[in-house]
C-alpha positions in Angstrom: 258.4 205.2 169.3 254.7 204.2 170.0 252.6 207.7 171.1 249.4 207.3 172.6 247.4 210.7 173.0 243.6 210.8 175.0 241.0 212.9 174.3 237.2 212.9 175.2 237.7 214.5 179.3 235.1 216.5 180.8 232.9 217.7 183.4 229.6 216.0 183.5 227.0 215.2 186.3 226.4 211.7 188.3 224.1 209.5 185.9 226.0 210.8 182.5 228.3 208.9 179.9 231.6 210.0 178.8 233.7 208.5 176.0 237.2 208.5 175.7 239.4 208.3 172.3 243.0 207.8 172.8 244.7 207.5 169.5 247.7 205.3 168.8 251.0 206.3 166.5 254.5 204.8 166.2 253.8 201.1 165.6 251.4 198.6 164.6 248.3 198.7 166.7 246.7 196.0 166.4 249.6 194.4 167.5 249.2 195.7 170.7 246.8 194.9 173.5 245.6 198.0 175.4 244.4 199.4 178.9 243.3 202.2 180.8 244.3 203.2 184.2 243.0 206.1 186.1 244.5 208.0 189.3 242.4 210.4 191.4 244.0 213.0 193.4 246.3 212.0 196.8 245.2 207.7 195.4 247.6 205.3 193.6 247.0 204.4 190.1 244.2 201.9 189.1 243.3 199.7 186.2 240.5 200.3 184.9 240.2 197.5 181.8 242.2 196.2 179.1 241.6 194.5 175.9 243.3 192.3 173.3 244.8 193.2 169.9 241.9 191.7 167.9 239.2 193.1 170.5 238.0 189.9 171.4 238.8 189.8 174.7 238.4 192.4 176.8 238.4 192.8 181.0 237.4 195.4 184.0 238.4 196.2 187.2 235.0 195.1 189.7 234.2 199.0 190.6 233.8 200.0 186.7 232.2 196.3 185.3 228.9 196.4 184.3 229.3 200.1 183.5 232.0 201.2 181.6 233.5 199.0 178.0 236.6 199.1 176.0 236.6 199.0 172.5 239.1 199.8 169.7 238.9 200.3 165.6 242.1 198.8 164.1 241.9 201.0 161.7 241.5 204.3 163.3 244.4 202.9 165.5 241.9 203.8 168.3 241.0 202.7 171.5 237.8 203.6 173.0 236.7 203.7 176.9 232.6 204.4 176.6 231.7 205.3 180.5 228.0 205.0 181.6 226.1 205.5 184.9 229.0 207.8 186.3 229.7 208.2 189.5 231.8 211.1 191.5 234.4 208.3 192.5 235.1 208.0 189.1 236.6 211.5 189.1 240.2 210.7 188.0 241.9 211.6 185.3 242.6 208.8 182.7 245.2 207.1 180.6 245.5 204.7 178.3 248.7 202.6 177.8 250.3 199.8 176.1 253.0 197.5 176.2 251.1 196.0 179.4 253.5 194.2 182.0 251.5 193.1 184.8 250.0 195.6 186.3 252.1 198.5 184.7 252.6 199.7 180.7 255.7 200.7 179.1 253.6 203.4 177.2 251.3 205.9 178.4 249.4 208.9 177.6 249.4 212.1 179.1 246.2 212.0 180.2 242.2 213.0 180.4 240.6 214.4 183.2 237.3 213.3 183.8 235.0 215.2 187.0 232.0 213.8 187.6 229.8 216.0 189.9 227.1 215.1 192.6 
């Protein structure tokens, strides 16, 4: 059964970078593309980025391009989300998941809050 657990949450100010970890167990990782999503409190789920199994290809929702970038180690079975030029409506807290469908994932974390103060 594939496990994915985040780390790297916090509170930092507008203007900071953050980076999340989420590590990957139960299966073969790089046989898996990956994705965050983040929800913010009383909002629906968003995607946030995805990228391929090799790490080639990789894309971002329009409100995060430009600032934040997925990466992964194959061998850590590790995803990355590096976050820069944070913004308070980036406040959410974050998952990563796999076994993408569409818009959805069969697997997710539990989660990583991230506040970003004004």
């Amino acid at each position: 059964q594939v496990q994915l657990e985040e780390s790297g949450g916090g509170l930092v100010r507008t203007g900071d970078s953050l980076e999340l970890s989420c590590v990957f167990s139960g299966g073969t990782f790089s046989m898996y593309a990956m994705a965050w999503f983040r929800q913010a409190p009383g909002l629906e789920r968003e995607f946030v980025g995805y990228i391929n199994w090799s790490g080639g290809d990789s894309n971002y929702a329009d409100s995060v391009k430009g600032r934040f970038t997925i990466s992964r180690d194959n061998a850590k079975n590790t995803v990355y989300l590096q976050m820069n030029s944070l913004k308070p409506e980036d406040t959410a807290v974050y998952y990563c998941a796999t076994g993408l469908t569409g818009n959805s994932a069969t697997y997710w974390g539990q989660g990583t809050q991230v506040t970003v103060s004004s």
